[in-house]
Each structure stands twice: as structure tokens, then as C-alpha cells.
C-alpha positions, 0 to 999 in steps of 0.5 A, a space after each residue: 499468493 492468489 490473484 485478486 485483480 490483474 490489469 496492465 498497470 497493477 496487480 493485486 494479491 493476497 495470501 488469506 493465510 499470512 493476511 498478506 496484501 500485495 500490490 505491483 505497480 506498473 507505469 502510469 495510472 491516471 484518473 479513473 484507472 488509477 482510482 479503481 486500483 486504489 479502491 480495489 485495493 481497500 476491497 481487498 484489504 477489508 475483504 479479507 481483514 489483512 494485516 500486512 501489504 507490501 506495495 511494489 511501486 518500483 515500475 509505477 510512474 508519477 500520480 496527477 496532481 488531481 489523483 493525488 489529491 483524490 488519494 489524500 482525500 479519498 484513499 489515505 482516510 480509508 487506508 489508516 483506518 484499515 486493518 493493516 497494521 504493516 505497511 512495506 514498501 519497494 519506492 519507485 524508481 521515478 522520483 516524483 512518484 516517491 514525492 507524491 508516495 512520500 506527501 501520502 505518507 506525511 497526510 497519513 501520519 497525521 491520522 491516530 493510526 497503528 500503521 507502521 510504514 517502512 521502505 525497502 530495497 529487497 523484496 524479500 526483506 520487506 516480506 521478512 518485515 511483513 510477516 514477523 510476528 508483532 511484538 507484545 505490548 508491555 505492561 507494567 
């Protein structure tokens, strides 16, 4: 994996070669921080046109009830319109960032989207998840 941005509270990698996106959060992000990753994030993602992300959000603490209404309406369009196709994530530990995941997750669903989103405890299970080879549709 090769750094695409590091700061005290996040940090971005990808793999070109899997199109793999990962994201380990740390602590608490607020307001324009928090923003910057996020949209640092979609850069990445579009940059590289990555298939699969694995979000590590067990250290990060809860989202603002401003940034998560930024995330709604900013980030999550932008997200399920991506080229991610696999979303694996490891919840945090602070419950309400898993409420505030989760209410992200909800408004996500209610996009026409390919995402599939899944959480896991083991790192490299999800990693597992992220790079299996996708299924081929069915036909009749």
C-alpha cells in the first residue's frame, strides 16, 4: 500500500494494482479537518478509479452533528456514485460514531447504487472480502 495522505487523525492508502482504498481513523475530526479527509478520500478514490475500500474507524471518536450533516449531504452523494463497488468496514469502538456510521450508511441505501457495504471485526477478513473476485451476473 502507498501513502496518499497522512495527518494525526487519518490516513489514506491505496494499492493501484487491487484498486484498493484504505482509510485508518484516529480520534476526533471536526469541521474542516474532518472534511478534508473526507473529500481527500473521494480524490483518491476517483483518482485512481478504485473498486474496494476498507475504512478502519476503530480508534476514530464521534462525527458533529454539523459533520454529519455535511456527510449526508456532501460526502455520502459523492461516495455512491463512485467506483467503489466494496465497501469493508472495522466500526469503531465509540458507539456514537457507529450511530452516526450507521445513519450514513441508511442515507446511503437510499441511493440506486452497486455498493456493497459490510462490517467486520478482523482486518484481514475484510481485506479477504475486498479483493475476491466478484461474482458474474447470471444470465438466463
Amino acid at each position: 500500500m502507498k501513502v496518499y495522505f497522512q495527518n494525526s487523525f487519518v490516513s489514506l492508502e491505496y494499492d493501484n494494482n487491487a484498486q484498493l482504498g484504505k482509510a485508518v481513523w484516529r480520534g476526533h475530526l471536526r469541521g474542516a479537518e474532518l472534511r478534508e479527509a473526507y473529500l481527500l478520500s473521494l480524490d483518491l478514490i476517483e483518482r485512481f478509479y478504485l473498486t474496494s475500500w476498507l475504512g478502519d474507524d476503530r480508534l476514530m471518536q464521534s462525527i458533529a452533528p454539523e459533520d454529519l450533516q455535511w456527510s449526508l449531504d456532501v460526502f455520502i452523494p459523492r461516495l455512491v456514485n463512485s467506483s467503489l463497488l466494496r465497501l469493508a468496514r472495522l466500526p469503531s469502538f465509540s458507539e456514537t460514531n457507529r450511530d452516526g456510521i450507521r445513519e450514513m450508511i441508511i442515507r446511503g441505501h437510499t441511493y440506486d447504487i452497486n455498493l456493497r457495504v459490510r462490517d467486520f471485526i478482523e482486518e484481514q477478513e475484510a481485506l479477504n472480502w475486498l479483493l475476491e473476485k466478484p461474482e458474474a451476473p447470471y444470465h438466463l
